[in-house]
C-alpha positions as CSV (number, residue, x, y, z in Angstrom):
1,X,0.0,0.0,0.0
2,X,1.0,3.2,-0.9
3,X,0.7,6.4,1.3
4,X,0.5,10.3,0.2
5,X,0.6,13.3,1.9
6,X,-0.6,16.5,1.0
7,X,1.6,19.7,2.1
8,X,-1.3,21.5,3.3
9,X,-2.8,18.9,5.7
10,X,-2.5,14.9,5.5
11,X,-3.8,12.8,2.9
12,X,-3.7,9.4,3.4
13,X,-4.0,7.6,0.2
14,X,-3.1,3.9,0.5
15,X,-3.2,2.3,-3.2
16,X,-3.6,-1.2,-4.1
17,X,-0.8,-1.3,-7.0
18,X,-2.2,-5.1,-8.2
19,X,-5.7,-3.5,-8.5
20,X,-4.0,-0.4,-10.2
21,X,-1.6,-2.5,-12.6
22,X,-4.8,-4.7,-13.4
23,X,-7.2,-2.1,-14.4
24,X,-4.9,-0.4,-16.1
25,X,-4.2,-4.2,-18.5
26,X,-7.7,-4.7,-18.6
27,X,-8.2,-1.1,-20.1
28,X,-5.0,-1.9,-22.2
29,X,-3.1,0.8,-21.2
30,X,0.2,1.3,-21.3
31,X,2.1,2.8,-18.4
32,X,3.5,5.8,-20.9
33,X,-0.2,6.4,-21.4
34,X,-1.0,6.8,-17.9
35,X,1.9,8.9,-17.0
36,X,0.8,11.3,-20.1
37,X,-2.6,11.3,-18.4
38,X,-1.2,12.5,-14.7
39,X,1.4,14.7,-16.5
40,X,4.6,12.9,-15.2
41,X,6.9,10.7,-17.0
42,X,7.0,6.8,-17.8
43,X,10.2,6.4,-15.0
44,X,7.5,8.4,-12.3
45,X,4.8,7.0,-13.3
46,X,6.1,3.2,-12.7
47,X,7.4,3.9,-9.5
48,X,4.0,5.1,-8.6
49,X,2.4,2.1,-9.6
50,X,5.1,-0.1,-8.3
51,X,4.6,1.2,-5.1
52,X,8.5,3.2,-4.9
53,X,6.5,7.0,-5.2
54,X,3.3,8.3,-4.1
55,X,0.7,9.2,-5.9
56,X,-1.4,12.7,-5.1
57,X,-4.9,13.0,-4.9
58,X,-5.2,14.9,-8.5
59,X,-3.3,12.2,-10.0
60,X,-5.6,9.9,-8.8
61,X,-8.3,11.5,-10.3
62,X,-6.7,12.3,-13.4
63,X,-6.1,8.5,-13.6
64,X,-9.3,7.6,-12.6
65,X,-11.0,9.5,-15.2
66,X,-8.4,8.4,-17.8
67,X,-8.9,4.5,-17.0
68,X,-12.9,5.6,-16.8
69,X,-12.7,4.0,-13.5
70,X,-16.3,6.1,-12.6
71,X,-17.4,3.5,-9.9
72,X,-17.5,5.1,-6.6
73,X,-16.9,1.6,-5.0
74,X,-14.5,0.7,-7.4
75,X,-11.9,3.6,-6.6
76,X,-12.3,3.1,-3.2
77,X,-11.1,-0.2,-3.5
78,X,-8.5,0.8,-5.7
79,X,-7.3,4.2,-4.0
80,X,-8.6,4.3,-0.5
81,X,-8.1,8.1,1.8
């Protein structure tokens, strides 16, 4: 699990990475596309998603929207604060 904090008050973001890396094959996605869609690069993006970086709350919903992950319940799972 991954945790992020925001510099104007906590965030707690803990990130099931297998959930992540699966929706993003199921969508087949590539982790270069991702990274364009959060506005970092390929190298940021998979240590992100390999759990070795944290991910901020509007990249989680800049990647949510990009994998059309639109579930409620389903990026809570993923992506839980």
């Amino acid at each position: 699990m991954n945790i992020s904090r925001n510099r104007d008050k906590e965030v707690k973001i803990l990130v099931r990475t297998e959930e992540l890396q699966a929706e993003r094959k199921r969508k087949k996605k590539t982790q270069s596309d991702c990274a364009n869609a959060i506005g970092c690069s390929t190298n940021t993006y998979s240590q992100k998603e390999n759990n070795e970086a944290k991910f901020d709350i509007e990249e989680v919903s800049k990647l949510c929207d990009f994998l059309e992950i639109t579930s409620k319940a389903r990026r809570a799972y993923i992506f839980l604060c």
